[in-house]
C-alpha positions as CSV (number, residue, x, y, z in Angstrom):
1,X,0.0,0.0,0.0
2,X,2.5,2.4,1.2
3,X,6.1,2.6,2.4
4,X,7.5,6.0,4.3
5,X,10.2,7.9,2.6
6,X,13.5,6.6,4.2
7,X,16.2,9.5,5.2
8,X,19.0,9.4,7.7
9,X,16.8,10.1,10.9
10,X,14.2,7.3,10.0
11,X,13.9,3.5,10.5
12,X,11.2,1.4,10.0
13,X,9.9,-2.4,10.4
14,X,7.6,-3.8,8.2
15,X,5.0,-2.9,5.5
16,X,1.6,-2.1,5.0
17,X,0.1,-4.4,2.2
18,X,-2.1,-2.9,-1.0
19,X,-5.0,-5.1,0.2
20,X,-5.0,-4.0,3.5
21,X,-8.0,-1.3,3.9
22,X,-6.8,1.7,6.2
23,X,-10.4,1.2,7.6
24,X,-9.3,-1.7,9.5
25,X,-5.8,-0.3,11.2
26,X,-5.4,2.3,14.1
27,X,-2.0,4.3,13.8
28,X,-0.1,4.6,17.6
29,X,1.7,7.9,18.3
30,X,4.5,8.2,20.4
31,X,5.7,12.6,20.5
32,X,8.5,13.9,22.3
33,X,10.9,16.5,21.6
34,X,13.5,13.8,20.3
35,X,11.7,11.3,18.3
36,X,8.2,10.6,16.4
37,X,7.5,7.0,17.1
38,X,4.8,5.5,15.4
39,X,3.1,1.8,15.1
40,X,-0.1,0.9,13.0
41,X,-2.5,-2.1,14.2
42,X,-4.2,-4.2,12.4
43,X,-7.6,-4.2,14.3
44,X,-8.8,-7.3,13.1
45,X,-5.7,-9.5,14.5
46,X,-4.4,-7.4,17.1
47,X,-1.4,-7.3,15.3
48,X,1.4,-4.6,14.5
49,X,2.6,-4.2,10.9
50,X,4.8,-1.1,10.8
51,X,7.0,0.7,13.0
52,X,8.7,3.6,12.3
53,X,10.9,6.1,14.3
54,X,12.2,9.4,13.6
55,X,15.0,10.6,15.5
56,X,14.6,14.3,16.1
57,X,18.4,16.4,16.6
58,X,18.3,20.1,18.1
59,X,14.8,20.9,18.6
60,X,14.8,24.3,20.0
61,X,11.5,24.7,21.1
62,X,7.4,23.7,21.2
63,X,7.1,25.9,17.9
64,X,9.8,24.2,15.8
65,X,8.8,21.1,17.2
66,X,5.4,21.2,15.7
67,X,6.9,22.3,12.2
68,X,9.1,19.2,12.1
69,X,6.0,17.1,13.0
70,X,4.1,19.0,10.0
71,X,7.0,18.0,7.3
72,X,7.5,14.7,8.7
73,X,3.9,14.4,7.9
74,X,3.8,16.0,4.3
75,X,6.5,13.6,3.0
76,X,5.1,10.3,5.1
77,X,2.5,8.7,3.0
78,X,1.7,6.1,6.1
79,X,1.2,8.7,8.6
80,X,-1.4,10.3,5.6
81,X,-3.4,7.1,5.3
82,X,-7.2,7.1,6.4
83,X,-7.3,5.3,10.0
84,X,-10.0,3.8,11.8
85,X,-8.3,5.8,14.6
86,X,-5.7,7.5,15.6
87,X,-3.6,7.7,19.1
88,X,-1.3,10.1,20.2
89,X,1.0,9.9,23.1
90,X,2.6,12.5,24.3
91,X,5.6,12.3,26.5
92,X,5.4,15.3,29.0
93,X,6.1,15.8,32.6
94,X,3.3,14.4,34.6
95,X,1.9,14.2,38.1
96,X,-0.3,11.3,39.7
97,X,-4.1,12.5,40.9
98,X,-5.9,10.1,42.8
99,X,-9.8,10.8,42.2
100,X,-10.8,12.7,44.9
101,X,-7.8,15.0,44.4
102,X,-8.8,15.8,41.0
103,X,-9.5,19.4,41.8
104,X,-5.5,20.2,42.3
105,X,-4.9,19.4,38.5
106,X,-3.9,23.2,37.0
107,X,-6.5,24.6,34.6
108,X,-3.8,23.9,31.2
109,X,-3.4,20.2,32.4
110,X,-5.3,17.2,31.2
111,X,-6.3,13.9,32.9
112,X,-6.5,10.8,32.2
113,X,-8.1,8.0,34.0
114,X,-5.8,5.0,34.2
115,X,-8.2,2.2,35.5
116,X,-5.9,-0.5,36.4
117,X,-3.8,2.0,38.3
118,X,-6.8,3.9,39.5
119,X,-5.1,7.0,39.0
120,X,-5.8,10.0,37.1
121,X,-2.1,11.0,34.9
122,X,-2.1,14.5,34.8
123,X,-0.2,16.4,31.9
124,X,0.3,19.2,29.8
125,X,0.4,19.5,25.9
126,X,1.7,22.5,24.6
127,X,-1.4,24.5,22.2
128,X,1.1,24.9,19.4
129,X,1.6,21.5,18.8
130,X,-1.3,20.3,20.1
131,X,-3.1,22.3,16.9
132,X,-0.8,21.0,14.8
133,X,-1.5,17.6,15.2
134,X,-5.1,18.1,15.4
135,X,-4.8,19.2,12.1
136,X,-2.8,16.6,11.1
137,X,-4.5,13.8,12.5
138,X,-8.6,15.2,12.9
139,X,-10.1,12.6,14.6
140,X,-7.3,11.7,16.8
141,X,-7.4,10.6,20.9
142,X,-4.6,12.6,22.9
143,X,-3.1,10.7,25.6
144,X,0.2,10.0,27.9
145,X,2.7,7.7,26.4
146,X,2.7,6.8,30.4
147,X,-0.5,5.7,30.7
148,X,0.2,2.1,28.7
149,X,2.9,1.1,31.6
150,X,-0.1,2.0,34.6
151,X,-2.4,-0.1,32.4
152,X,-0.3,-2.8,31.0
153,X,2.1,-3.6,33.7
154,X,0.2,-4.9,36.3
155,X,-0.4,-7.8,33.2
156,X,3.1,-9.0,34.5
157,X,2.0,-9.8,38.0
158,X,1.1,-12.9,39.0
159,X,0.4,-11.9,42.9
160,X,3.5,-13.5,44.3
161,X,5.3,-11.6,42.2
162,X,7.9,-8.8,43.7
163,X,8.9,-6.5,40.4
164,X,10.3,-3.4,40.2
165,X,9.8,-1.8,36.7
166,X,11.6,1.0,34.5
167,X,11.0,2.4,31.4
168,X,14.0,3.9,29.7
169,X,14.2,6.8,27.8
170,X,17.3,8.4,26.2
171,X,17.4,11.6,28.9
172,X,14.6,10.0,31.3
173,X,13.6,7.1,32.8
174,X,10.5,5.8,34.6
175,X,10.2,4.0,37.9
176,X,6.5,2.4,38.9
177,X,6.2,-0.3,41.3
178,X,3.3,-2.1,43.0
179,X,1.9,-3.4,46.6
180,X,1.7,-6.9,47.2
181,X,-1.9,-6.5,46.5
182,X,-0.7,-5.2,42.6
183,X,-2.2,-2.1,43.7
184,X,0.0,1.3,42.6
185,X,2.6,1.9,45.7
186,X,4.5,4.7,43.2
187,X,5.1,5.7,39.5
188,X,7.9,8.6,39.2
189,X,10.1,10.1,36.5
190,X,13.9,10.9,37.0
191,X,16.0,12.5,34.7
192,X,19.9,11.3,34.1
193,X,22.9,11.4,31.6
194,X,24.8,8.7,32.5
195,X,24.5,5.4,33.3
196,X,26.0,6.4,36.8
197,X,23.2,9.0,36.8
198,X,20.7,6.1,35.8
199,X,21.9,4.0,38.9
200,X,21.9,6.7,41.4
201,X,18.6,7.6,41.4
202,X,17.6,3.7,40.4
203,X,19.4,2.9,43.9
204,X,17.8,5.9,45.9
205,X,14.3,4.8,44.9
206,X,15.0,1.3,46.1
207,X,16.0,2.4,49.3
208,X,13.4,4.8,49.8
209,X,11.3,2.2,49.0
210,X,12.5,-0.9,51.3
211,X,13.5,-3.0,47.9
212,X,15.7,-6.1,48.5
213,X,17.6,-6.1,45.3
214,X,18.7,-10.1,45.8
215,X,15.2,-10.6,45.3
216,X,12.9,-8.4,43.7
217,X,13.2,-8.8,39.8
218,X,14.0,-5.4,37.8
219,X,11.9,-5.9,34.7
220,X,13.3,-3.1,32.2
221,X,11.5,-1.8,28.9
222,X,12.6,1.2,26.7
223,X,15.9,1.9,25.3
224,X,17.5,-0.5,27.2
225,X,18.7,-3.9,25.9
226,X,21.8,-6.8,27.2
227,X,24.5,-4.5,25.3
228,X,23.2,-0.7,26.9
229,X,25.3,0.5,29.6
230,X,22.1,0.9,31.5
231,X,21.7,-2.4,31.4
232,X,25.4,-3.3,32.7
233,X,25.0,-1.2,35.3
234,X,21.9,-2.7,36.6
235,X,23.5,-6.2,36.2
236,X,26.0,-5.1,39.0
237,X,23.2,-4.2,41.6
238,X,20.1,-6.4,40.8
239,X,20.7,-10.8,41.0
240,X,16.9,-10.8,38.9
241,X,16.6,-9.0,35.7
242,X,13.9,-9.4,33.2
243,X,12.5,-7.3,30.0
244,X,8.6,-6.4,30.1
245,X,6.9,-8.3,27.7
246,X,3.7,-7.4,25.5
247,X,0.4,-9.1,26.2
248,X,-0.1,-11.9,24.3
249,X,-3.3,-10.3,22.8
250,X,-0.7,-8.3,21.0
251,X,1.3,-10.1,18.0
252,X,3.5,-8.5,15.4
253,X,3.9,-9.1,11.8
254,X,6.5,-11.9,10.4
255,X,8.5,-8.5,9.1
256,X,9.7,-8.2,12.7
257,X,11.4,-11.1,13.1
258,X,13.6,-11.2,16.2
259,X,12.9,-7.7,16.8
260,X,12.4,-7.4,20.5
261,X,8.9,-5.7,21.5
262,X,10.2,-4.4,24.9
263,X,12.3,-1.7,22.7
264,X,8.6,-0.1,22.1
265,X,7.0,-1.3,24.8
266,X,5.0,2.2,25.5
267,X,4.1,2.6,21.7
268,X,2.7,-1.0,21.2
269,X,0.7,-0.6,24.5
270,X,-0.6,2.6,24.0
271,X,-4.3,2.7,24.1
272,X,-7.6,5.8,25.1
């Protein structure tokens, strides 16, 4: 049907067959200022056919961010195809409202309901680029690229289970764990450079916290894999280390191989 326009910033997975109606997929957005992530689902067979990233260098600001995401969008036929729906994540700051503290959210935040977690995410999307991409994408559902680890993690908890999860970023990472009852103990967002940034704040939490690291199991998704410093670092200081894994409802095309969904695990997840 349609293959993106390959340049230096861009790789994709997969391909989008000519008899494939667009009526039957729903395109995932993943938005920050340094990469446009993006993952169409076949609706029929829960299953993913294309991924595609674009790595974003020296954005300046909200304004030329939302100009890049207009000229991505002008040259990607994919992105221009007809879905059944559209998601967009955006990958803001956020802050955790339980319900009855709904009333503290600032008047240019929105909240989402994360029912698993039951939490309300509270975020901000800037109006420039949030009109931008309503004009891009007209019918589309705005919501935190966050929300998909509240609602798909506790899916990795059998209730013996003692897991500590992180989502990595490449200037961020996420830390949310759970009570023994797989109700929400904590989700928080820490910002590093290094590896040794990574595992300073990574330790802190566990203290904080009361984690054994000989035997709670650090399950890792993100930008993280066996060969990332992150990951060597964490192999010093945790004995059980897992990555997060996609429900099973989710497949993925044959295009993808070995490909390892934990890389994406945010995108894939992502749902209103």
């Amino acid at each position: 049907m349609a293959s993106a326009q390959l340049k230096n910033s861009f790789t994709s997975i997969g391909e989008i067959e000519s008899s494939v109606q667009p009526s039957t997929l729903t395109l995932k957005i993943s938005v920050s200022d340094t990469s446009l992530r993006y993952a169409v689902l076949s609706n029929a067979h829960q299953q993913i056919l294309f991924f595609g990233q674009y790595t974003l260098h020296h954005v300046a600001d909200n304004k030329e961010l939302s100009q890049r995401m207009a000229k991505i969008f002008g040259k990607d036929e994919i992105l221009q195809l007809p879905f059944a729906q559209a998601l967009i994540g955006v990958d803001t700051p956020y802050s955790l409202l339980p319900m009855e503290l709904t009333f503290m959210k600032n008047a240019n935040q929105q909240l989402q309901w994360c029912t698993r977690a039951a939490v309300n995410l509270a975020f901000t999307i800037d109006e420039d680029l949030k009109n931008t991409l309503q004009e891009l994408f007209p019918e589309a559902t705005f919501v935190h690229v966050g929300s998909s680890l509240l609602e798909t993690y506790p899916l990795c908890l059998p209730q013996t289970a003692d897991k500590l999860f992180v989502n990595v970023s490449q200037h961020y990472f996420d830390v949310v764990r759970f009570k023994d009852d797989n109700s929400l103990l904590m989700m928080n967002r820490y910002k590093f450079k290094t590896e040794t940034d990574f595992i300073y704040f990574l330790l802190l939490c566990c203290e904080e916290l009361g984690i054994n690291r000989e035997t709670t199991t650090l399950v890792l998704s993100g930008e993280v894999d066996k060969n990332s410093k992150v990951f060597d670092i964490c192999y010093r200081y945790f004995k059980n280390i897992e990555f997060a894994e996609v429900p099973e409802s989710i497949t993925f095309s044959k295009h993808f191989g070995k490909h390892a969904p934990h890389l994406h695990f945010n995108l894939y997840t992502l749902a209103a």
